[in-house]
Kinemage of the C-alpha trace (Angstrom):
@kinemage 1
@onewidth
@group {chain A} dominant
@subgroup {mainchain}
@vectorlist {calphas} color= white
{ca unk a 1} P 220.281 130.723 195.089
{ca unk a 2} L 219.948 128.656 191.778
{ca unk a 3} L 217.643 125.936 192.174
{ca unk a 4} L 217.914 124.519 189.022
{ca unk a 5} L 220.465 121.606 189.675
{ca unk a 6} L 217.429 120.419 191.835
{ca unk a 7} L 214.749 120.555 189.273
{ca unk a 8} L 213.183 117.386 187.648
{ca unk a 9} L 214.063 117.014 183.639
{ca unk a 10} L 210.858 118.968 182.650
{ca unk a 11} L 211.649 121.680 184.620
{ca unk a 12} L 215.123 122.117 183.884
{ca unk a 13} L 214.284 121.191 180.306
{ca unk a 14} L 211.745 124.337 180.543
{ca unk a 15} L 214.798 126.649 181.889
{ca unk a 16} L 216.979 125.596 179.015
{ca unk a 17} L 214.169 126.164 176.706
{ca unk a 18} L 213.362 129.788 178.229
{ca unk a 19} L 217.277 130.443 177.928
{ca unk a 20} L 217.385 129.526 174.201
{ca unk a 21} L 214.468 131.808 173.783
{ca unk a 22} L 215.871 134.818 175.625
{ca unk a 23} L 219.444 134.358 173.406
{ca unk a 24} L 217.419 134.683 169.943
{ca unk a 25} L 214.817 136.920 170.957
{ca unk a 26} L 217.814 139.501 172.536
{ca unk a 27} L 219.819 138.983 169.619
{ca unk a 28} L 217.467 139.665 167.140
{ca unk a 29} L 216.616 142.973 169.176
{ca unk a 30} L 220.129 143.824 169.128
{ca unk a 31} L 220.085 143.050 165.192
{ca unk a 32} L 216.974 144.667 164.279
{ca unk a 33} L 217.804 147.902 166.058
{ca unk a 34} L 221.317 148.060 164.323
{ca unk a 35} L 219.986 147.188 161.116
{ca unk a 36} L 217.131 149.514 161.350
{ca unk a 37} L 219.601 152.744 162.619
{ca unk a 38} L 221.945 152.181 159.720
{ca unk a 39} L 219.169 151.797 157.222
{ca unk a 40} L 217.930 155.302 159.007
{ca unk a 41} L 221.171 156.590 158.690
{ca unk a 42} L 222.952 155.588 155.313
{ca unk a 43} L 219.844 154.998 153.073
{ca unk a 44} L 217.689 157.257 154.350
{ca unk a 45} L 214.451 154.839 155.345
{ca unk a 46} L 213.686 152.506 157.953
{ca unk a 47} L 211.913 149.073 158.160
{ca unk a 48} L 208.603 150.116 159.442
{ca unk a 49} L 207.564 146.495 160.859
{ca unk a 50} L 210.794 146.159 162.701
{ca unk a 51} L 209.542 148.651 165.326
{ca unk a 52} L 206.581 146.113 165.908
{ca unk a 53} L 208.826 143.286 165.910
{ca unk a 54} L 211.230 145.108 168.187
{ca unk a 55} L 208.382 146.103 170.514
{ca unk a 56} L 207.021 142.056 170.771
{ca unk a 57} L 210.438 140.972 171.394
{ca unk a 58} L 211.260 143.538 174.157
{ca unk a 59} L 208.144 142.353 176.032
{ca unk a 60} L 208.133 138.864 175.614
{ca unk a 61} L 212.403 139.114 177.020
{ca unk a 62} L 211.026 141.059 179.394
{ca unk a 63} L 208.663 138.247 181.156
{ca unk a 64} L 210.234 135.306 180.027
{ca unk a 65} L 213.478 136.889 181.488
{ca unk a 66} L 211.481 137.415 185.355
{ca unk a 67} L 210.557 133.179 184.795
{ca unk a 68} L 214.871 132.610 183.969
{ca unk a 69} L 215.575 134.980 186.944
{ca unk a 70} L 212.865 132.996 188.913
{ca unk a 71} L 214.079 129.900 188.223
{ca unk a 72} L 217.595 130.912 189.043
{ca unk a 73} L 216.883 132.631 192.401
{ca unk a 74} L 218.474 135.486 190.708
{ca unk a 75} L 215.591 137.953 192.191
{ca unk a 76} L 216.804 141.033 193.905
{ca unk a 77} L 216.486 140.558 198.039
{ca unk a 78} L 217.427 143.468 200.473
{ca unk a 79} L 217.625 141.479 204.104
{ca unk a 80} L 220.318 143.650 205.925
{ca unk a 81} L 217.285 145.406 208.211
{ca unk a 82} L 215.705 141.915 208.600
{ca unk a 83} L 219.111 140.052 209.547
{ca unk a 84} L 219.982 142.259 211.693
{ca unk a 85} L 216.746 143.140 213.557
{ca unk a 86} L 215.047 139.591 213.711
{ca unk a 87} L 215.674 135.905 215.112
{ca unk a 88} L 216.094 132.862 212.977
{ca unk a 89} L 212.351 131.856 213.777
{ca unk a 90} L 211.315 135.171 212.616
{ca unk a 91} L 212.905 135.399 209.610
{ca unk a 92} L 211.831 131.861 208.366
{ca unk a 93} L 208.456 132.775 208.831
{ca unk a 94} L 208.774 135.918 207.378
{ca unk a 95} L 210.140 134.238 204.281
{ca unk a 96} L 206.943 131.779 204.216
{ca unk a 97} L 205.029 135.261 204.707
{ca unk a 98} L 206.562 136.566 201.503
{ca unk a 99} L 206.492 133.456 199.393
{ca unk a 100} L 202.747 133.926 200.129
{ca unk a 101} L 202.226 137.063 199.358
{ca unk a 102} L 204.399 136.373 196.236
{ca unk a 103} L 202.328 133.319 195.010
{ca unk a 104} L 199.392 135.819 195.654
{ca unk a 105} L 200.589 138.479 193.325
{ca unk a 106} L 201.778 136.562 190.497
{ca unk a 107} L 197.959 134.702 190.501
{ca unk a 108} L 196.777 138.022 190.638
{ca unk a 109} L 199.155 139.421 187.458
{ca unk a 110} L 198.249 136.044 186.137
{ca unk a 111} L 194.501 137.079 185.966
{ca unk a 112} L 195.289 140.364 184.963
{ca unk a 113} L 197.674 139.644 182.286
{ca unk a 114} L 194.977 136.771 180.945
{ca unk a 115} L 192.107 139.573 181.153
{ca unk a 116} L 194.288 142.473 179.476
{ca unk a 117} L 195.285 139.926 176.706
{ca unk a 118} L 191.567 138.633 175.872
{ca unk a 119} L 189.949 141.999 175.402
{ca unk a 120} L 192.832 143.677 172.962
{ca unk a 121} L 192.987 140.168 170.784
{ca unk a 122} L 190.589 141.381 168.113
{ca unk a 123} L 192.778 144.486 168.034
{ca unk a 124} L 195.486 144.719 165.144
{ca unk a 125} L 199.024 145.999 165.028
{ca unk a 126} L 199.254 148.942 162.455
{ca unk a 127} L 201.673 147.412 160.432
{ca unk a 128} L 202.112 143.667 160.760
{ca unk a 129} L 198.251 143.285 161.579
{ca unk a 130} L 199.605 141.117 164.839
{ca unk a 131} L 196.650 140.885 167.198
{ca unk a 132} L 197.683 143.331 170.130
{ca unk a 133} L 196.497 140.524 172.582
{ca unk a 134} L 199.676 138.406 171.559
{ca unk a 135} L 201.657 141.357 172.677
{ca unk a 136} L 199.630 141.741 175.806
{ca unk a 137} L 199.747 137.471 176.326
{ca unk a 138} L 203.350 138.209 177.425
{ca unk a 139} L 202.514 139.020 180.717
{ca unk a 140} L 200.465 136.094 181.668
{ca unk a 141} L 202.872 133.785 180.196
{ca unk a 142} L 206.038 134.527 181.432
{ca unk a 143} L 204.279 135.257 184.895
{ca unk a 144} L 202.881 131.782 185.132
{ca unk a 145} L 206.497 130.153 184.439
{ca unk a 146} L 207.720 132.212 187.063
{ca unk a 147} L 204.796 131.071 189.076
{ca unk a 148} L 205.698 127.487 187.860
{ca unk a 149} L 209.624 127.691 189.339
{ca unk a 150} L 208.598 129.706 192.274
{ca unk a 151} L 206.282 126.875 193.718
{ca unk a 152} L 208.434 124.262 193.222
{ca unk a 153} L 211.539 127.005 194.851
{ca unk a 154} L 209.075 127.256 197.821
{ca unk a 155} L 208.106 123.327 197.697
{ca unk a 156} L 212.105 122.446 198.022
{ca unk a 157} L 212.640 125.352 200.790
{ca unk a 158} L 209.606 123.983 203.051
{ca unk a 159} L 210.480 120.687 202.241
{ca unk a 160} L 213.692 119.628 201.551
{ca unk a 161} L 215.826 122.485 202.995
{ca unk a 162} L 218.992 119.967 203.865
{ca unk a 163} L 218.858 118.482 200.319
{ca unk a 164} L 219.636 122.628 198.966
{ca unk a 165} L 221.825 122.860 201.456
{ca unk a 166} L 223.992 119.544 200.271
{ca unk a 167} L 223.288 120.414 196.494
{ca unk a 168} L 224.015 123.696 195.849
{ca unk a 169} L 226.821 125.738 195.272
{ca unk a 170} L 227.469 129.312 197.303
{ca unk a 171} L 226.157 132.451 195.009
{ca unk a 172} L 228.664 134.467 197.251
{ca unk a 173} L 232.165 133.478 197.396
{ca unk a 174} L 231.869 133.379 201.486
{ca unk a 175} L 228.621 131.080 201.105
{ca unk a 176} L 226.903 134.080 203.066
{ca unk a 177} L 223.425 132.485 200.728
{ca unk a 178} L 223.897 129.233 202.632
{ca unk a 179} L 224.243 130.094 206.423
{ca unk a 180} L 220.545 130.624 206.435
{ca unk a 181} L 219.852 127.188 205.942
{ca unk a 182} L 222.203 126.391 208.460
């Protein structure tokens, strides 16, 4: 369920701004790959630093793109077992149990990402001479936007469940999403 119709101005602000990023970084993928094949191809060499480029790109769409899908609710879920096998009170509890755990592991990736970053920084690309740590700093950065919009998706789900449920539009045609707030 998108939850960004419900966001404050930063944060929906910060979505549009992730967005904008994802467009240019993914079309400059798509444009540096092409380029680089037909160079390959028709003239015989390549653009060495566009692999490096390409590779920075790919990872940086790669996190930033788990903070957009974050921010849109856009996360894969697989409830069938769940819907069928547990009551309401279960299942809402269950859901605080995962936003937990979730909050938990993106800390944890977070810390990880942060730690991974620091200790390759000093380390150069081979062609560009980009530190490796701003390669690395992906991880830690997109992970703590999609920390950012999952807090404030929990904070509006424990809080203000009736205020999603009169905001926001069905993702499923049937409104399936929005029976669980019933």
């Amino acid at each position: 369920m998108d939850f960004r119709p419900l966001y404050p101005a930063i944060l929906r602000g910060l979505s549009a701004l992730i967005d904008l990023l994802l467009i240019i970084a993914g079309a400059s993928i798509v444009i540096l790959v092409f380029v680089n094949a037909a160079l390959r191809g028709f003239a015989g060499f390549d653009l060495a630093w566009s692999l490096e480029v390409t590779a920075f790109l790919l990872l940086w769409v790669t996190f930033l793109g788990c903070a957009a899908a974050v921010a849109r609710g856009a996360h894969m879920r697989v409830t069938e077992i769940v819907e069928a096998a547990l009551p309401k009170t279960a299942k809402l509890w269950l859901a605080r149990i995962i936003d937990l755990a979730i909050i938990a592991l993106l800390i944890s990736l977070i810390i990880t990402g942060a730690s991974i970053s620091s200790h390759t920084w000093a380390q150069k690309t081979t062609v560009l001479y980009w530190p490796v740590g701003l390669l690395y700093a992906s991880m830690p950065v997109g992970i703590f936007l999609s920390l950012v919009f999952h807090l404030y998706n929990v904070g509006l789900d424990f809080f203000a469940p009736q205020l999603i449920k009169e905001h926001l539009e069905p993702h499923h045609n049937d409104g399936a999403d929005l029976e669980d707030l019933a």
